[in-house]
KELUM-83536 format. One line per field, with one value per atom (N, C-alpha, C, O): y, x, z; residue number from 1. Coordinates in pm, whole numbers. Atoms other than C-alpha are relative to their C-alpha. Layout:
<sites>
py	c(Y | ...)
px	c(X | ...)
pz	c(Z | ...)
num	c(NUM | ...)
</sites>
This chain:
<sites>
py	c(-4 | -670 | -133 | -236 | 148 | -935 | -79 | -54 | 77 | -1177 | 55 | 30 | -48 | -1005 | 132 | 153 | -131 | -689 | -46 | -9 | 2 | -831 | -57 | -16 | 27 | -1017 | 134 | 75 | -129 | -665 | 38 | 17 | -46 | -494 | -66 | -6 | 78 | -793 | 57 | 141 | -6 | -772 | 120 | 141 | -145 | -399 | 19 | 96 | -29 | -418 | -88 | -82 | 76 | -665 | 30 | -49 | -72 | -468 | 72 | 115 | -130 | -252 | 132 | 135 | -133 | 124 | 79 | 135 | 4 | 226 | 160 | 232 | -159 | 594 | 78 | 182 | -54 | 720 | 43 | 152 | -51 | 689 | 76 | 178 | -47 | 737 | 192 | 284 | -193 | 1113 | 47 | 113 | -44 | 1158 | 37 | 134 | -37 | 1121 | 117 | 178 | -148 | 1359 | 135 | 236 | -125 | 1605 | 51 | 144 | -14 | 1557 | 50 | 158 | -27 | 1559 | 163 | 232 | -143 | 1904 | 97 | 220 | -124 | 2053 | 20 | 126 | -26 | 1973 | 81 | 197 | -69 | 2105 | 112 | 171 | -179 | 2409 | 93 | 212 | -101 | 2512 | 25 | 92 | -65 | 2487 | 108 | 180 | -106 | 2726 | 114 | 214 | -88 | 2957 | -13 | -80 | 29 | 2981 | 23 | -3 | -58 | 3122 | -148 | -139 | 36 | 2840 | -148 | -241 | 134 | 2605 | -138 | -160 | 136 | 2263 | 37 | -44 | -13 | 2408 | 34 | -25 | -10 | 2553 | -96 | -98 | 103 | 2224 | -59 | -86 | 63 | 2058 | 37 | -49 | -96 | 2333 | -14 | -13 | 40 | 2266 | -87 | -58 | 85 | 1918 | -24 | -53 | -20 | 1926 | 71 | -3 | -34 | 2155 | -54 | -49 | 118 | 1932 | -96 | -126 | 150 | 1630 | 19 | -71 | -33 | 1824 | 19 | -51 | -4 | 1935 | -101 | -112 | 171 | 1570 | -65 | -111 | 24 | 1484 | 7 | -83 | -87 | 1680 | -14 | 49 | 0 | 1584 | -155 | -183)
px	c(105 | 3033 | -3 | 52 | -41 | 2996 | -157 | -245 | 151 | 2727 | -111 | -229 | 109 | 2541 | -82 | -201 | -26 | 2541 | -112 | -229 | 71 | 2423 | -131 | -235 | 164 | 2123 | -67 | -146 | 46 | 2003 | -62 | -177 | 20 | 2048 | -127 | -198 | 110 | 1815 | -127 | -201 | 121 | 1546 | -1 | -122 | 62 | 1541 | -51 | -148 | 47 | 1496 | -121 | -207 | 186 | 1204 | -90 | -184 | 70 | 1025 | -74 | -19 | 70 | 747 | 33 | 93 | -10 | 767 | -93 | -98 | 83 | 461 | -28 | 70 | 44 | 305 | 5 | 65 | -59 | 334 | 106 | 135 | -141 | 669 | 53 | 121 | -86 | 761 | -11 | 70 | 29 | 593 | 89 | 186 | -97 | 743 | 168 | 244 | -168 | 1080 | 64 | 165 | -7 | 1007 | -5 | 64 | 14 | 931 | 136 | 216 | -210 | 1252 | 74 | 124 | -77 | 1435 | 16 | 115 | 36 | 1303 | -30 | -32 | -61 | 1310 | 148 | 208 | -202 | 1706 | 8 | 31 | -72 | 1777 | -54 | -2 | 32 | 1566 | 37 | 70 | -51 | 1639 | 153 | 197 | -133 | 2000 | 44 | 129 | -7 | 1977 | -62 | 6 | 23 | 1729 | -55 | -152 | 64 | 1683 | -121 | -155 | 101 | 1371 | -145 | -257 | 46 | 1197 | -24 | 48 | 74 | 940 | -49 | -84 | 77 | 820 | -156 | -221 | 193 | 434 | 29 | -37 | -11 | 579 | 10 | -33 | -41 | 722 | -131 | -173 | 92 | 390 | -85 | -146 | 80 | 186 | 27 | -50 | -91 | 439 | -97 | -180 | 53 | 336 | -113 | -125 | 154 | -18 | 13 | 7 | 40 | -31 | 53 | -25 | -66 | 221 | -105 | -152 | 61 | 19 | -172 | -233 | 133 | -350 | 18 | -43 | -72 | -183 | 0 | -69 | -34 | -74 | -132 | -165 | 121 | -408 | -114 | -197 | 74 | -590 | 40 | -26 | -52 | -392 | -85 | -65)
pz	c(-100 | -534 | 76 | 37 | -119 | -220 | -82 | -164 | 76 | -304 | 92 | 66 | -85 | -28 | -45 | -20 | 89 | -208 | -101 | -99 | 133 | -539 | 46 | -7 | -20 | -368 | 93 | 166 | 0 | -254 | -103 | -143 | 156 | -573 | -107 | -189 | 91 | -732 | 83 | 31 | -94 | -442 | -30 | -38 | 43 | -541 | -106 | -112 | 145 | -914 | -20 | -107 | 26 | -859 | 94 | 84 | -75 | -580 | -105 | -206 | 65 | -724 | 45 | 153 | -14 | -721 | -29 | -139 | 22 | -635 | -59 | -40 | 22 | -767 | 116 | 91 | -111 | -432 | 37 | 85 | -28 | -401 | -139 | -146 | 111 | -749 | 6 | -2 | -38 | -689 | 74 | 36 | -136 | -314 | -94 | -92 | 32 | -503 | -143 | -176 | 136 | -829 | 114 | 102 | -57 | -594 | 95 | 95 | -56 | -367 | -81 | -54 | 45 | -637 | -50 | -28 | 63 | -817 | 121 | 108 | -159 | -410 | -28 | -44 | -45 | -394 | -108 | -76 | 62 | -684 | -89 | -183 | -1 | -712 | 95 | 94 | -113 | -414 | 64 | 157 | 11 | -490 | -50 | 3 | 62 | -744 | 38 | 17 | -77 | -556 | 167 | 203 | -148 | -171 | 44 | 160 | -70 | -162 | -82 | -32 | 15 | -357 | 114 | 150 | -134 | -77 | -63 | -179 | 18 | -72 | -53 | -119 | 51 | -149 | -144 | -229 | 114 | -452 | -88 | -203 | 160 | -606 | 32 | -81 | 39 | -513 | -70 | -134 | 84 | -681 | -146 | -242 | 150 | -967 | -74 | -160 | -1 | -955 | -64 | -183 | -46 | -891 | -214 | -312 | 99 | -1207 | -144 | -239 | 89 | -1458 | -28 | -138 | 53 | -1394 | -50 | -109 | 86 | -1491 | -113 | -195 | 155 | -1796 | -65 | -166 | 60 | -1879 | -33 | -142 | -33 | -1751 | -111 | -130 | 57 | -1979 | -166 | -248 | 149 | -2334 | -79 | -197)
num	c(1 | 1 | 1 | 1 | 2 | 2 | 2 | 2 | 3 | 3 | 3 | 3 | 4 | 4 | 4 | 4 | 5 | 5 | 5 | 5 | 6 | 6 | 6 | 6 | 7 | 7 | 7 | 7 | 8 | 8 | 8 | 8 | 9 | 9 | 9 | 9 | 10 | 10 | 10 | 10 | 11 | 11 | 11 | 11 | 12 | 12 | 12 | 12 | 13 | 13 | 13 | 13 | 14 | 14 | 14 | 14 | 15 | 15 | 15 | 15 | 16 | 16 | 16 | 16 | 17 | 17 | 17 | 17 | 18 | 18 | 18 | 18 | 19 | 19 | 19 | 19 | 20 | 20 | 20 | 20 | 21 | 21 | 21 | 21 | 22 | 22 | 22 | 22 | 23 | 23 | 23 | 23 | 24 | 24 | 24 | 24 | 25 | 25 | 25 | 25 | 26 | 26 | 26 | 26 | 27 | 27 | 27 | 27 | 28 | 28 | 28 | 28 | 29 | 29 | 29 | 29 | 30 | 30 | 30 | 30 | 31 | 31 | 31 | 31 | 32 | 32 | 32 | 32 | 33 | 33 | 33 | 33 | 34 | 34 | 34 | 34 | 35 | 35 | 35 | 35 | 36 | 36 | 36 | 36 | 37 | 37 | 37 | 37 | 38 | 38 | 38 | 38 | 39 | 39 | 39 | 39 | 40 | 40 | 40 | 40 | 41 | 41 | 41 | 41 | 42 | 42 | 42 | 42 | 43 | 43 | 43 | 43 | 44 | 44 | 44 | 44 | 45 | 45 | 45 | 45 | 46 | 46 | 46 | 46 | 47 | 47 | 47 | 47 | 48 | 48 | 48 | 48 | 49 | 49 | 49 | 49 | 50 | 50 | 50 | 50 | 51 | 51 | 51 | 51 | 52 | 52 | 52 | 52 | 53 | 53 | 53 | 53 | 54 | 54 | 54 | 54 | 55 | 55 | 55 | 55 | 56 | 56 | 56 | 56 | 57 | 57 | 57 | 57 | 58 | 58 | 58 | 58 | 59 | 59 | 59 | 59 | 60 | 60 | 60 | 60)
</sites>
């Protein structure tokens, strides 16, 4: 890696990652690749997902 490179890489791993994003990107992720496996599954669905996962959690 260039040294330009690796001072990136650092400035990323010591950035916070806030709950906002960390969500935004669970949910990306479990869109792409539900809706690889079926076409008919929407973005309202995985947030509904979501939404109902984290009351569950919520709730233990």
């Amino acid at each position: 890696m260039t040294s330009e490179l690796i001072k990136l890489v650092e400035a990323a791993r010591r950035r916070p990652f806030p709950e906002s994003e960390r969500e935004a990107q669970r949910r990306s992720f479990a869109y792409g690749n539900a809706k690889i496996e079926n076409d008919r599954v929407t973005w309202e669905m995985i947030v509904e997902a979501d939404e109902k996962i984290k009351a569950e959690l919520a709730a233990k």
